[in-house]
C-alpha positions in Angstrom: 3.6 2.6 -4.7 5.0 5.8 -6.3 1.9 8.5 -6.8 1.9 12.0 -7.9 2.1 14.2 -4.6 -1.2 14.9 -4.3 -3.3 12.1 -6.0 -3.9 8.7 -6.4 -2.4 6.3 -9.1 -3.8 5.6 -12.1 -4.8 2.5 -11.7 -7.5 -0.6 -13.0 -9.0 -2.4 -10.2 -9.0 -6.2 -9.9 -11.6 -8.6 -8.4 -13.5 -7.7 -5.4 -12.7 -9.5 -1.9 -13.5 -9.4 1.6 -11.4 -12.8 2.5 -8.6 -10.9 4.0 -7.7 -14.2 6.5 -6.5 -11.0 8.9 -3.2 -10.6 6.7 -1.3 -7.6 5.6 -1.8 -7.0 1.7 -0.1 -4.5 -0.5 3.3 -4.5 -2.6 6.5 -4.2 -2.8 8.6 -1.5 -4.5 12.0 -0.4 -5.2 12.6 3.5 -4.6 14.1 5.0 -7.9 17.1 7.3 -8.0 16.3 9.5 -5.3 15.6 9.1 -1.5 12.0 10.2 -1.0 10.2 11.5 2.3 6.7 9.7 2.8 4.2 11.7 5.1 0.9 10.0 3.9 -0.1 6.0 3.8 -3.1 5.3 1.8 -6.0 2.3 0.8 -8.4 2.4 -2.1 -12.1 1.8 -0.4 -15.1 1.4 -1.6 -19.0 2.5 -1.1 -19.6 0.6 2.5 -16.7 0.9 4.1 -16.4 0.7 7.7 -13.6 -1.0 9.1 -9.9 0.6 10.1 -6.9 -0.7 8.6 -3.7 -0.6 10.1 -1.0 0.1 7.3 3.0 0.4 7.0 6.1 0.3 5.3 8.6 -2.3 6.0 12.0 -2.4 5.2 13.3 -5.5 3.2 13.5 -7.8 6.2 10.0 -6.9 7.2 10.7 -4.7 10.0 8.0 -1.8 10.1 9.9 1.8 9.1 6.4 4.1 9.5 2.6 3.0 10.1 -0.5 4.6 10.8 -4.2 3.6 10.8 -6.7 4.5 7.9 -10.0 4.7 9.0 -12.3 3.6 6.1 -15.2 5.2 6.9 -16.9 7.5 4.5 -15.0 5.8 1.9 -16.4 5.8 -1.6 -14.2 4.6 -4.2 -11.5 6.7 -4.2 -8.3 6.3 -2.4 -7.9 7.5 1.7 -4.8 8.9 3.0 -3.5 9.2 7.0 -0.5 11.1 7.8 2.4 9.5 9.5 5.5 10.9 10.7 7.5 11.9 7.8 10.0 9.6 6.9 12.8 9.0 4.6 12.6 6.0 2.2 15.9 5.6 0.4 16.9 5.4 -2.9 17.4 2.0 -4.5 16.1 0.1 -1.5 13.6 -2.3 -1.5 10.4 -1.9 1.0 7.1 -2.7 1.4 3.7 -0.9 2.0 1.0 -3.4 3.6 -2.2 -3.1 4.7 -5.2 -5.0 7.6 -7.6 -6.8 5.7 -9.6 -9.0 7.5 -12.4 -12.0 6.4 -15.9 -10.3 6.2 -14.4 -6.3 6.8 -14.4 -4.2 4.1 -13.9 -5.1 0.6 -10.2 -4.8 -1.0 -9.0 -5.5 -4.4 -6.9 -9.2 -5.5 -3.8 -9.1 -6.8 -4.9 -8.9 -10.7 -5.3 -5.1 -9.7 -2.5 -3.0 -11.7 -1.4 0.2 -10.8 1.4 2.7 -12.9 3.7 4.4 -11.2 6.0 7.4 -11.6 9.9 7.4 -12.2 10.3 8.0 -7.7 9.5 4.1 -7.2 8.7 0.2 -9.3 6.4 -1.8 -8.3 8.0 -5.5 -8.4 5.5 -7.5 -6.9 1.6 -7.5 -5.3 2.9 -9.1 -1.3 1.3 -10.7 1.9 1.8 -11.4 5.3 0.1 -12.9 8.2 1.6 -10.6 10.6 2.6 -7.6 11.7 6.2 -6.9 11.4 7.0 -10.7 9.7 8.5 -11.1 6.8 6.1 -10.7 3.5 5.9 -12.6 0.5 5.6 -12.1 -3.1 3.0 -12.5 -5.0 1.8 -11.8 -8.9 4.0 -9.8 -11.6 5.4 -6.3 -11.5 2.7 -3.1 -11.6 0.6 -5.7 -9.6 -1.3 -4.5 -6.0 -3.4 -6.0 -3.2 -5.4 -3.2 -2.2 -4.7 -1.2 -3.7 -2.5 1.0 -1.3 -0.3 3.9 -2.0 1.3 6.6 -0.4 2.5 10.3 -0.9 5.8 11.9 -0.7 8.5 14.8 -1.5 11.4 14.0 -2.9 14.1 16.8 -3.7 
């Protein structure tokens, strides 16, 4: 989801899981009307956290574009960030940004979660998928996130 360069989105949190079923949560954006260059991936944790959770955008298809691992750690309600390699997402193109969660590892936020964005990407749907690299799913209404997640960018 589109966030300020250096924070997290505003955002109201859903219901508290930890039923992950080992599938990739997250959303599904559209980039506005400029490319943007992503160079950190991030996953709101709370008090307790312990687990790491691979995370990555996808292109349309699924296919991963850029993925790191956030280690969750230290985490006390506030939104982590790992750097990646920067990477150019572009304009008008569809992707998604999905994150581990796993049954029993660290709690994570349902899709009633909402988040509000900037004018660099939409959020169209909250999304799943059971594996690395398939193809994700829709889920829930526009401004809607698993997680949550987010990332940070430049964009000219």
């Amino acid at each position: 989801m589109a966030v300020e360069a250096e924070a997290a989105p505003p955002l109201t949190l859903g219901t508290a899981r930890t039923d992950g079923g080992n599938y990739y949560t997250g959303i599904r954006i559209t980039i506005g009307a400029a490319n943007v260059t992503v160079s950190e991936l991030g996953r709101y944790t709370t008090a307790g956290s312990s687990g790491t959770h691979p995370i990555y955008f996808a292109a349309l298809d699924g296919t991963p574009v850029v993925a790191g691992s956030i280690n969750a750690a230290g985490g006390a309600n506030a939104m982590l960030f790992v750097s990646v390699t920067p990477t150019v997402l572009t304009a008008g193109q569809d992707y998604w940004l999905l994150c581990q969660e796993v049954t029993g590892g660290d709690t994570f936020y349902d899709d009633n979660t909402t988040i509000t964005t900037t004018a660099v990407a939409t959020v169209t749907h909250s999304a799943y998928v059971a594996t690395y690299g398939g193809a994700p799913m829709t889920n829930g209404a526009a401004g809607h996130s698993y997680g949550p997640v987010s990332f940070k960018y430049t964009s000219p």
